[in-house]
N, C-alpha and C positions, 0 to 999 in steps of 0.2 A: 735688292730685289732677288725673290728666288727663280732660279733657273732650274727648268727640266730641265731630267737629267737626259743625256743620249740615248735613242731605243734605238740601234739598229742590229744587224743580223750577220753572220758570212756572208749570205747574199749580196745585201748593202755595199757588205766593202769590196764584194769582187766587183761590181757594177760600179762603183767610184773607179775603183784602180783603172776599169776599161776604159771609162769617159774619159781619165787621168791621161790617157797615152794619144787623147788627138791634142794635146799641148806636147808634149814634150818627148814623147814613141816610149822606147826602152827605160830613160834614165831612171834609176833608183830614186823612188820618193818615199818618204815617210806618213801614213794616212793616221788620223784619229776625228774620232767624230769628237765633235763639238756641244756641248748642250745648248739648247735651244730655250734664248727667254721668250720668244714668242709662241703663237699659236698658228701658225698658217701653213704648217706643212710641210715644211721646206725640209730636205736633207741638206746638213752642212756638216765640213770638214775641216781640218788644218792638215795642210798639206806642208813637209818642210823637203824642201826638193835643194839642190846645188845653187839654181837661181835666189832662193828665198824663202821666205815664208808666203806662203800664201790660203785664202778659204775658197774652197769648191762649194757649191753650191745647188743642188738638183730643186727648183724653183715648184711651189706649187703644182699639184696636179690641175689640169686646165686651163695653167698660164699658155695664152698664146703668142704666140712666134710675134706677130706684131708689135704686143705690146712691148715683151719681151727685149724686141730691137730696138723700140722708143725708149725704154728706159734704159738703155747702152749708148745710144745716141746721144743721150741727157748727158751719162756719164763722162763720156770721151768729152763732150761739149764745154762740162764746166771743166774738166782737167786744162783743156788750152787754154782756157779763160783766164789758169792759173788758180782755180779753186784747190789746191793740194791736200783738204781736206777728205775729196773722193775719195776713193779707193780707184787705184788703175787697172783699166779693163786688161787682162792679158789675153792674146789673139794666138787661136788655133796654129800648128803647120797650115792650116790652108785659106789663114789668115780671117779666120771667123771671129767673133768673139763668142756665141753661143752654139752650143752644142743639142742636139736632141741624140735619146739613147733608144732601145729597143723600142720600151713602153711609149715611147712620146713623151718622157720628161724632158723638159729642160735643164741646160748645165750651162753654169757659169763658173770662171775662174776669175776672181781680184786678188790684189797684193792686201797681204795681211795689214790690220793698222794694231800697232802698238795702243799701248796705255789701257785703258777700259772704263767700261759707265759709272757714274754715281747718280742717285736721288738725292742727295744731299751737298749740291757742287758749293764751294766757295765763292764769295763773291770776283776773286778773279775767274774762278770757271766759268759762272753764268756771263758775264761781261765781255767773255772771249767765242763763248760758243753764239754769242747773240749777234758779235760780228762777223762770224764767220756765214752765220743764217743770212746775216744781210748779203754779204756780197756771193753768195751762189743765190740769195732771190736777186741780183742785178745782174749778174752772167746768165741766169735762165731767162731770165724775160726775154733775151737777144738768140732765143735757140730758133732758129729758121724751120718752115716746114709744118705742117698740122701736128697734131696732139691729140693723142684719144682721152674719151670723154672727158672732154672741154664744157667747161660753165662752173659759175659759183658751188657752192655748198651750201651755203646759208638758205636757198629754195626749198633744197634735198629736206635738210634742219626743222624747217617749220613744217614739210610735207609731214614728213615723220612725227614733230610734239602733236600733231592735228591728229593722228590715227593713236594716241597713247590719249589722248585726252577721250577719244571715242571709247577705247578700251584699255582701259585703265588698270595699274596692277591688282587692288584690290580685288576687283572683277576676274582676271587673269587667275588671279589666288584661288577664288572657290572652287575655277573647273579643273584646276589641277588633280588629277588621282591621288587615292591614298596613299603615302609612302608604303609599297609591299618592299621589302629585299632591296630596297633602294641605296646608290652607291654611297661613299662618301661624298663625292664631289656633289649629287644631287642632293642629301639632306642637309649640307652645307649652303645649296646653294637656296633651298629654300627656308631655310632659320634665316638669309640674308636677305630674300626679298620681304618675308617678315617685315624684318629690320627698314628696309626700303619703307614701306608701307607705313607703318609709326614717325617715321622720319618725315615724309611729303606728309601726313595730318596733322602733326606738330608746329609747321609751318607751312600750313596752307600751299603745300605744294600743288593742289588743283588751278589756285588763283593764278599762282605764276607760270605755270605752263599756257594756262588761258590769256595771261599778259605775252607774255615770248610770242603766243599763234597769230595775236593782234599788228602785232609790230612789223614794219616796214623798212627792211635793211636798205641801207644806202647804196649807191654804187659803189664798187670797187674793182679796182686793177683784177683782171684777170692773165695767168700765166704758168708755166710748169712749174710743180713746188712739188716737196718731199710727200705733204699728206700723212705722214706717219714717222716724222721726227721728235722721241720723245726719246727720254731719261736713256735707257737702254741703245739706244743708238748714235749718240755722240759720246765719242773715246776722249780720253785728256791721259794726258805725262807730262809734270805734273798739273800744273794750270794750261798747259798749253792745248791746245784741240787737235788730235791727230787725227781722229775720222769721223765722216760724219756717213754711217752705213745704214746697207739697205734700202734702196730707194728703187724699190717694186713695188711699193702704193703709191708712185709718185703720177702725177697729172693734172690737169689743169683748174686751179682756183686762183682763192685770194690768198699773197702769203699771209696774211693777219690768221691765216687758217694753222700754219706751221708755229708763226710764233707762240700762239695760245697753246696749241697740242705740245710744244716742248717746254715752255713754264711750267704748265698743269703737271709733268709730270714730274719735277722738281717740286720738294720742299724750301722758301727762298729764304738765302741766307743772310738776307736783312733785317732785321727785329721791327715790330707793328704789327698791330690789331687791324688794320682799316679796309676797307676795301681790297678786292683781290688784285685790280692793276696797281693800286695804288703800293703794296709791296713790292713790284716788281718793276718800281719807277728805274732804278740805278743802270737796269738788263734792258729796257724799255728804250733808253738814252744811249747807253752804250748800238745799237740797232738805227736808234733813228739817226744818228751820227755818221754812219754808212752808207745807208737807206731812209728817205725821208718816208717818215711814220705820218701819215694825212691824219686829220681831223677823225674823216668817218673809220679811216682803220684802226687808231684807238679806242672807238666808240664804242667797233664791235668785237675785240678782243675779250671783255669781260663774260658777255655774252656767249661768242663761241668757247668761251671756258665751259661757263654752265650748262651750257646745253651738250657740250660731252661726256658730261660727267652723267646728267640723266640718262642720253642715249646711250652711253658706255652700259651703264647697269641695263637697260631696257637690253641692248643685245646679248648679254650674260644671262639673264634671266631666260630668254626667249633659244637661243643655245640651248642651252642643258635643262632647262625643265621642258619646254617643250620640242625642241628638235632632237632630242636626247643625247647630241653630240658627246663625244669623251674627250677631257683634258685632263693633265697631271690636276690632281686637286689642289694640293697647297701654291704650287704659283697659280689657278686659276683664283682661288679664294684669295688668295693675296691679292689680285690684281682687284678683286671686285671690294676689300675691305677698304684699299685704298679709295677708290671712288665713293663709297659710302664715308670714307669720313669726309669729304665735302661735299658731303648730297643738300645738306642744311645753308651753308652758304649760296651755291647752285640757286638754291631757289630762292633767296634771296635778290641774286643776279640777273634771273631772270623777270624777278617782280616788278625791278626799274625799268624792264621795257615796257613796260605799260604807264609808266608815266613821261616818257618820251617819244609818244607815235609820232606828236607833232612837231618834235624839236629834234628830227637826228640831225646830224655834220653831214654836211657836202661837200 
């Protein structure tokens, strides 16, 4: 996967170094910015200080202190639990673990994790990382206390294909302006919704989003989950699983919602044509061996696949052509080629919910 590269400033790094000294005062550390595979704003560093290695962190603009402390709570949480795969919160001299600076950013310090991502894991990775999914969803379901925004996904899911079925890319396509001076990242991105476009008519992707709107998810376990554990965020050395980071999109769903978001974005290393769970039976078993996998939460794993794969592109599109948002181009267009090569399957996936309104798992 490609990685932005680091943008920051002298500025940048004299505002680390100061946030740097409510952990640790004077001591000499060593800073370097980090590139960044995501998108969400984050400043992040490698810090190698006497204690360790460690990554500093200045969290989204707008993240609030609440959440903020909910997801440290998590953290600290699974670590007792024995989840070793966190990353450990390090606490301030004044025994904080989060910092705010001038501006109202937020800072965080964790201990560095060895190893690093793959899209391509072996099957002892996928097998190892599926257990380790399991048992921090069995240490967080026991995390004491409320949860911000709490409730399924799958509501959100259907609210969302219901307003893309109203307005649809096509339609979305004509009111677009003409490209004047337009960036790379924008002409890219719309030769891709093109692309989008010819892809949902070739397979009747109107009917299958109209089949997904029909359908009626089963219940499921609610509880704190990652929400945004995929490819990039579980480390291995070498099969082993050392971190499973970043979990500032974490909150309250189904975990069937983590396991699909971290398959999806693995290529799997089992050979077969068939079905999307159905490749991922070997990571599927290794999980439910840990964590018993219900009826209805395999039901809707295939599902919450394809429907992020649409809404994956649906948010890219709506980003940079019309929010005119800026991202590095090549890892933003990487990230949306990948979703378009299973935009065809997707809707596939999603066509079978319309032939099971009246036969989900319970």
């Amino acid at each position: 996967m490609t990685s932005s590269p680091p943008t920051t400033t002298p500025a940048d790094d004299r505002v680390a170094r100061s946030v740097l000294k409510a952990w640790w005062g004077e001591v000499p550390c060593d800073l370097a910015p980090l590139p960044g595979s995501g998108f969400s704003g984050a400043a992040v560093w490698l810090v190698q200080a006497p204690a360790g290695r460690f990554v500093l962190k200045g969290l989204p603009a707008g993240t609030s202190p609440e959440r903020a402390a909910w997801v440290h709570r998590l953290m600290l949480h699974l670590r007792a639990a024995g989840c070793s795969e966190i990353p450990a919160v390090a606490h301030t001299a004044a025994a904080a673990t989060l910092l705010p600076d001038r501006s109202g950013r937020i800072w965080e310090l964790v201990a560095f994790a060895p190893g690093g991502p793959t899209s391509t894991p072996t099957p002892a990775q996928a097998i190892a990382a599926m257990e380790a999914l399991a048992r921090v969803h069995l240490a967080a379901a026991a995390l004491p206390g409320p949860a911000p925004d709490a409730g399924p996904g799958l509501p959100r899911r259907l609210d969302r294909v219901r307003r893309l079925i109203a307005d649809p890319w096509r339609v979305r396509r004509e009111r677009l302006a003409p490209a004047v001076a337009a960036t790379d990242l924008a002409c890219g991105m719309r030769a891709r919704l093109d692309q989008a476009i010819a892809t949902f008519a070739a397979v009747a992707g109107d009917q299958a989003l109209a089949a997904f709107a029909r359908w009626r998810p089963p219940a499921l376990p609610v509880q704190p989950v990652f929400r945004d554990v995929w490819a990039d965020h579980v480390f291995f050395a070498p099969d082993r699983v050392t971190g499973l980071i970043d979990l500032h999109a974490a909150g309250c769903d189904t975990p069937a919602t983590d396991i699909a978001r971290l398959l999806g974005s693995w290529t799997s290393p089992w050979s077969g044509t068939g079905a999307w769970a159905t490749r991922w039976g070997p990571a599927l078993d290794a999980y439910h061996a840990v964590r018993v996998l219900s009826a209805a939460e395999r039901h809707v794993l295939p599902l919450l696949h394809a429907s992020t794969i649409v809404l994956g592109l649906d948010n890219w599109f709506h980003w940079v052509l019309d929010e005119g948002r800026s991202f590095s181009a090549p890892a933003a267009l990487e990230r949306v080629d990948r979703l378009l090569s299973g935009l065809a399957e997707a809707c596939r996936e999603l066509a079978q919910a319309g032939s099971a309104i009246d036969s989900e798992p319970v």
